[in-house]
N, C-alpha and C positions, 0 to 999 in steps of 0.2 A: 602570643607565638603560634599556637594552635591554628586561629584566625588564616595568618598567613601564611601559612603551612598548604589549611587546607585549601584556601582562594587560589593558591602557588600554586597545587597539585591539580584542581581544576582547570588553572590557565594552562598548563604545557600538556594536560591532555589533549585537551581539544584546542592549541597551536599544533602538536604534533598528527592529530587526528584530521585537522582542515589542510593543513599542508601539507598531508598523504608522505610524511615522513617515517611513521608504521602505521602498520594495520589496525583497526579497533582493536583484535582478539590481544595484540602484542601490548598494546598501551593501556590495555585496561589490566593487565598484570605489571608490566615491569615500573610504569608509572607511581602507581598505589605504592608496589612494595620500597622503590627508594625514597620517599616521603614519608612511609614510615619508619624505615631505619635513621634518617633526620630526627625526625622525632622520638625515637627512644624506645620505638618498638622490641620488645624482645621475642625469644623462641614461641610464645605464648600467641604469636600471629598465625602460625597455622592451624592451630586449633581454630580461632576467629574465623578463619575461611571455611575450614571444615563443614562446621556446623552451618556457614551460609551457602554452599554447595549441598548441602542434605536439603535446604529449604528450596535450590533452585531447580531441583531432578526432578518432581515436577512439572516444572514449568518446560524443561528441556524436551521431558519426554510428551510431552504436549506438542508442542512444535516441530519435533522428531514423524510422530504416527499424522497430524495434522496436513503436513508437507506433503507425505507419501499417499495418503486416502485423495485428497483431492489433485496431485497428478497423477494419480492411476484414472482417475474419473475421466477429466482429457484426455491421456492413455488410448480407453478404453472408447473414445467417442461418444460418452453419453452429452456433452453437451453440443455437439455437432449441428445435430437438428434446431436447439433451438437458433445456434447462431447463423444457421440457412436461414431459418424462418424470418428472422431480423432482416438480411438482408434484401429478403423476395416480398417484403411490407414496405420498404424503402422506396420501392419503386423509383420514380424520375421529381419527385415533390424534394425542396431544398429542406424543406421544415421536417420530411419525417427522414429524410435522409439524415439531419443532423441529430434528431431522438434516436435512431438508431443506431448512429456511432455511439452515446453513450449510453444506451440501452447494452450491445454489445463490449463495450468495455466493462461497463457494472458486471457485466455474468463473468468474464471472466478473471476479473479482479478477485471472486472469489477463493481462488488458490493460493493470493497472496503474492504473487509475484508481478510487480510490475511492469518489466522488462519481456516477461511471457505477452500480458495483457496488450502494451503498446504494438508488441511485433504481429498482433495476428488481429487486430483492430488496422493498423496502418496499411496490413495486407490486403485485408476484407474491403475496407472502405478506400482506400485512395484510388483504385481503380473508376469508382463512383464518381467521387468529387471529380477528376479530371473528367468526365465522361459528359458530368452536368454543367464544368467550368465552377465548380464551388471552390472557393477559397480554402488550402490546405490548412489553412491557419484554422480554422473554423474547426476542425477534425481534429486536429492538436488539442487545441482546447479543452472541446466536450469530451476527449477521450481522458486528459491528465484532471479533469474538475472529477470525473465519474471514479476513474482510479483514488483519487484521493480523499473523498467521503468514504471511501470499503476500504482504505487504509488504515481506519482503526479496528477492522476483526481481528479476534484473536491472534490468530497464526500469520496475519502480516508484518508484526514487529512492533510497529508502536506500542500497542497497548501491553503487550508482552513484557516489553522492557520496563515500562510504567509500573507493572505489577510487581517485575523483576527487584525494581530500583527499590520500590518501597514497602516490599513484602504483603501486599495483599493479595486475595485471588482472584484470574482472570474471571472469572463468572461474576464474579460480586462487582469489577468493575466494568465489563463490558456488557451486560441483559440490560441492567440502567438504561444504557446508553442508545439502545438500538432504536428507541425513538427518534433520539436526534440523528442518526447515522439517516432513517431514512427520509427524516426533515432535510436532511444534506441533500439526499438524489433526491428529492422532488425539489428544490434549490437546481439541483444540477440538469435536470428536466424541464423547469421554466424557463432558465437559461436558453437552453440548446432550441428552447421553441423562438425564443426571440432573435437568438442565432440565425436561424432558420428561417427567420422570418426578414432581416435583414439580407441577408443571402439572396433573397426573392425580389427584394427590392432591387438588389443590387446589380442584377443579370434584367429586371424590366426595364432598370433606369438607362443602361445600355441599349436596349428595343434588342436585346439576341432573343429569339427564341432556340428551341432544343436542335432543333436545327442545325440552328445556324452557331450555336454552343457547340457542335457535332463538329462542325467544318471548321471554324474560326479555332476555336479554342483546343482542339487534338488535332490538326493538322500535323502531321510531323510524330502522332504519339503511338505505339502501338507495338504489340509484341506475343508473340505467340508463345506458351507455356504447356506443357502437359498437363493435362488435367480430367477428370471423370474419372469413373470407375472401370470405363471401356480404356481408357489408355492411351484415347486418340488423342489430336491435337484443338485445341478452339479458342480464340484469339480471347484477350487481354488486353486491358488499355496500362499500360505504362511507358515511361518517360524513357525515350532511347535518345533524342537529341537527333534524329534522323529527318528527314521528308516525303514526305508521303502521303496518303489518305491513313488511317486509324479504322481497325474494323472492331464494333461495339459488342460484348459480350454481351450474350442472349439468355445468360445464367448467372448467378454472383458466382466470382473469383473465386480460382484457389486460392486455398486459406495457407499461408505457411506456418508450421508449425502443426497442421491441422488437414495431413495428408489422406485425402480420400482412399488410399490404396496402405495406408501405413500398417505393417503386422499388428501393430498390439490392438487394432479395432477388436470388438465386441457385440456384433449388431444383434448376434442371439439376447445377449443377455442385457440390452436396454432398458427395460422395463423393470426388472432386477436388480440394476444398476443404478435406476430413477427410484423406487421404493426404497432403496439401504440408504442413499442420499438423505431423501427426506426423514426417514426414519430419526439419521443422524443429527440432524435437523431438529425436530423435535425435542430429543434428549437432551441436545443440548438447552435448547429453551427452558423444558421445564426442571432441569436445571438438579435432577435428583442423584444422577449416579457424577462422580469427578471427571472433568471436563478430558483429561491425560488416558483415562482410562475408554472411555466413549470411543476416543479416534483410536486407542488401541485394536479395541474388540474387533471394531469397524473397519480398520485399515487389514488386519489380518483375516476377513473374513473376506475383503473386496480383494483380498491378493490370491486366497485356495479357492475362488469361485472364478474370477475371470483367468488368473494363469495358474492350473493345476502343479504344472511342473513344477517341482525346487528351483531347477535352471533357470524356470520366467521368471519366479520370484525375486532370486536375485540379481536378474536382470534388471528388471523394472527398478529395485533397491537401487544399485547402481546408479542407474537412469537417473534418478533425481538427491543424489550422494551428494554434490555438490552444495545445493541449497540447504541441505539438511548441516551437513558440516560447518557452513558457513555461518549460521543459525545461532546452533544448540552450541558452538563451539565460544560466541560470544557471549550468551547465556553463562556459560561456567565460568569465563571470563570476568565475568562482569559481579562475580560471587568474590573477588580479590577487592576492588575499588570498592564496593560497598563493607565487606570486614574491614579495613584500612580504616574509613572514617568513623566507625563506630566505635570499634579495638582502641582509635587513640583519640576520640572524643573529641575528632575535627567537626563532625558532622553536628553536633553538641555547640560547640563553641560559636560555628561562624552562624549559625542559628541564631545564636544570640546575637550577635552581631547586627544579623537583619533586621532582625525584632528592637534593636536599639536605632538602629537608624530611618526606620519605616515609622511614618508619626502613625500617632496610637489611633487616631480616628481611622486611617487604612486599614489597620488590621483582621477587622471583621471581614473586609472586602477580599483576604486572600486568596481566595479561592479565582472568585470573578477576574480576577487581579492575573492569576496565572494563566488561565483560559484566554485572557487577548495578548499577554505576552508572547504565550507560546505561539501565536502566527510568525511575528517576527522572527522570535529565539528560533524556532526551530527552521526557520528561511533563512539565516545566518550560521543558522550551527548546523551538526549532524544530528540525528535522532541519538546516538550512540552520546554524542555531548551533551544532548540538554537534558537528555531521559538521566543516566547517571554520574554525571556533574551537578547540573542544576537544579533538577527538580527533586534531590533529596535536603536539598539546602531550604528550597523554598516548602516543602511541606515540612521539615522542623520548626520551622520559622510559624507555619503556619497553626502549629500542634497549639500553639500557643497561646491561640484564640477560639479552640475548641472547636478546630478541623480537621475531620479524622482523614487518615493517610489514603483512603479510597477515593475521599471526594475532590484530594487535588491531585489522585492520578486520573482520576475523568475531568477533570479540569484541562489536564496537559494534554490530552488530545486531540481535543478543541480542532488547534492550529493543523491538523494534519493536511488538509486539503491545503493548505497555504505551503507546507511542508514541500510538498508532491511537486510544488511549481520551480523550485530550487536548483541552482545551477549545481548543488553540491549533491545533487541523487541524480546515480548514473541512468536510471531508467529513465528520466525527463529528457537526457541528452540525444539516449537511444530513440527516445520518439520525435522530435525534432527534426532528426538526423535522417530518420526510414520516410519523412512526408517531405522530407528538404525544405524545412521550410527557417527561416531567418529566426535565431532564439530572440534578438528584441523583440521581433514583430508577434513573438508567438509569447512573451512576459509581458507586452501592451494589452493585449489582452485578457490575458488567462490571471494574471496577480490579483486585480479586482476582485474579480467573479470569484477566485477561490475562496479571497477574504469574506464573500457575501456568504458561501454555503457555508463558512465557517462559523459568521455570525449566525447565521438558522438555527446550525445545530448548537452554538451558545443559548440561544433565546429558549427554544425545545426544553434545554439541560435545566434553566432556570426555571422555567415554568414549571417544570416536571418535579423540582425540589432535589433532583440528583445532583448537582453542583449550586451549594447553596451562596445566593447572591450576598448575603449578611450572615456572618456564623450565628 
């Protein structure tokens, strides 16, 4: 009874969660709790959550000060320069032009937001591609391949929930890992060079030179935007649908999101703002003081140095409320479904279950076993479905062959670049959407390629002994 309780409660989560019938935050409470009054839960469930809400305030407040430190950073422009620099290295070359799209997604990927990452990547670079005749697809691509290797840092969600779902901590799963994360980007870097390399081919195969890419291919393209620090005007290559000649920007693009005139800059305090970064950096690496605490110290030292005032501070707080909400709010969320299946011994049962119907020579293999699932699972389901539906099933399941609960939540992250490529994450739609470019023509390409950096950073995991191949 248990069994199908808990598979039942599994399934209408994530039917209700894929066809955006409620919210995560909503279905990860109301769901849990009528499955447990089915089953015979009494008053004794609040306490159950209780104490799994004490274990997740961590994690929250992690993802709370995390969110706000690195968009105060953008904020503040400290990574402005490097994303000019990217662009004025790009020059008029197809091959470093495409390293650079995801050279530039990778850095900003770092805040964790993907939807931030595509809109100031598609801004930066589509100007380019149309300029050189490069194929938008091309840009799509290397930007959601680079996005979705840095989609396992801490404070972008995956790993978060992973840690969430099955109570370990983010440091013990994610330092492991950073090997294979950066086996991912250089994965995602040999890619974009073959990209790149193809691209070349494919403007020689034609006989255009830049030229005649100039004339032939923006004809018709062109549009004047505000931009500099002076204020004046100077032209832009983007798509109006018009005719005409296109006049070529003699500078990289305004960046949107990424306003050269915007208040909250900081150019005093750059260097300042590049030291506490790293500092950040470091601590977290070496891994001595709690991860929650780091971004706190950190985030409120980055808020009384660059906006003295109370007023900026909770300005800036504001600023980025949203995400922060939207977060830590599933986070507590998510402290219901997981007391639910432990309080009534679903999580127990359908365990067994697995463990009955997986032949026993599989077993050992659980782990490796989760890590190429999760491409798929998580490209069919939501992160919010697999992370706390699925993968507290299969690491009980797994407990059983004498693997401990960290090494199949590095296991389930595995798939995230495959994740990233998914029609069910709104930020892949929004980048699609800002380069116009056709979703097949932009999942013919980019599905593979995901699965490959995904195998990378499997083989890395393995080799490394951090996701073990055989328990």
């Amino acid at each position: 009874m248990l069994v199908l309780l808990g598979f039942g409660m599994v399934a209408v989560f994530m039917a209700l969660i894929l066809t955006k019938r409620l919210s995560p935050v909503v279905a990860l409470v109301l769901v849990p709790v009528t499955f447990a009054v089915v089953a015979g839960a009494g008053l004794d469930l609040g306490d159950a959550v209780k104490e799994q809400i004490s274990g997740f305030a961590t994690t929250a407040a992690l993802l709370f000060f995390a969110i706000i430190f690195f968009g105060l950073m953008i904020d503040v422009g400290l990574f402005d320069p490097l994303i000019k620099g990217i662009l004025r290295l790009c020059g008029d070359d197809p091959v470093r032009v495409v390293i650079g799209t995801a050279l530039l997604a990778g850095v900003v990927s770092l805040d964790g937001d993907g939807s931030t990452t595509f809109i100031i990547t598609v801004s930066a670079m589509l100007p380019i591609y149309l300029r050189l005749g490069l194929s938008p697809v091309t840009l799509t691509v290397a930007a959601n391949l680079a996005n979705g290797v840095f989609n396992i840092l801490p404070w972008g969600g995956p790993t978060i929930r992973a840690a969430t779902a099955l109570d370990v901590s983010p440091t013990e799963l994610f330092n492991p890992m950073v090997p294979s994360m950066v086996a991912g980007f250089l994965m995602v870097l040999v890619l974009s060079v073959l990209m790149g390399l193809g691209e070349r081919r494919r403007l020689a195969k034609k006989g255009i030179s830049l030229t005649e890419v100039h004339e032939q291919e923006l004809a018709g393209v062109g549009a004047f935007v505000t931009g500099g620090t002076g204020g004046g005007r100077r032209p832009v290559v983007r798509p109006t649908g018009g005719t005409g000649d296109a006049d070529l920007p003699e500078e990289p693009p305004a960046i949107a999101g990424l306003d050269p005139d915007r208040a909250s800059l900081r150019p005093k305090l750059l260097w300042f703002n590049a030291l506490l970064t790293v500092a950040l950096l470091v601590l977290l690496g070496m891994d001595v003081v709690p991860l929650f605490f780091v971004f706190m110290v950190f985030a409120a030292i980055a808020l009384v140095v660059n906006f003295p005032s109370p007023a900026e501070q909770s300005e800036r707080i504001k600023e980025h409320a949203s995400s922060i909400v939207a977060v830590v709010s599933m986070v507590f969320a998510a402290a219901v479904l997981v007391a639910v299946l432990s309080a009534t011994g679903m999580d127990t049962a359908m365990a067994g279950w697995i463990v009955d119907v997986v032949p026993d020579s599989w077993g050992p293999y659980f782990a490796t076993i989760t890590a190429v699932l999760s491409m798929p699972l998580t490209f069919f389901l939501t992160n919010d479905a697999f992370y706390f539906g699925v993968l507290p099933i299969l690491s009980e399941a797994a407990a059983n062959y004498g693997i401990t609960p960290v090494e199949m939540a590095r296991a389930s992250i595995i798939g995230q670049p495959v994740h990233m490529t998914s029609p069910l994450v709104p930020a892949m739609l929004l980048l699609v959407s800002l380069a116009k470019v056709d979703l097949a023509d932009h999942h013919k390409r980019v599905i593979w390629r995901a699965a490959v950096c995904s195998l990378a950073m499997l083989a890395v995991a393995l080799l490394l002994g951090v996701v073990p191949f055989h328990a």
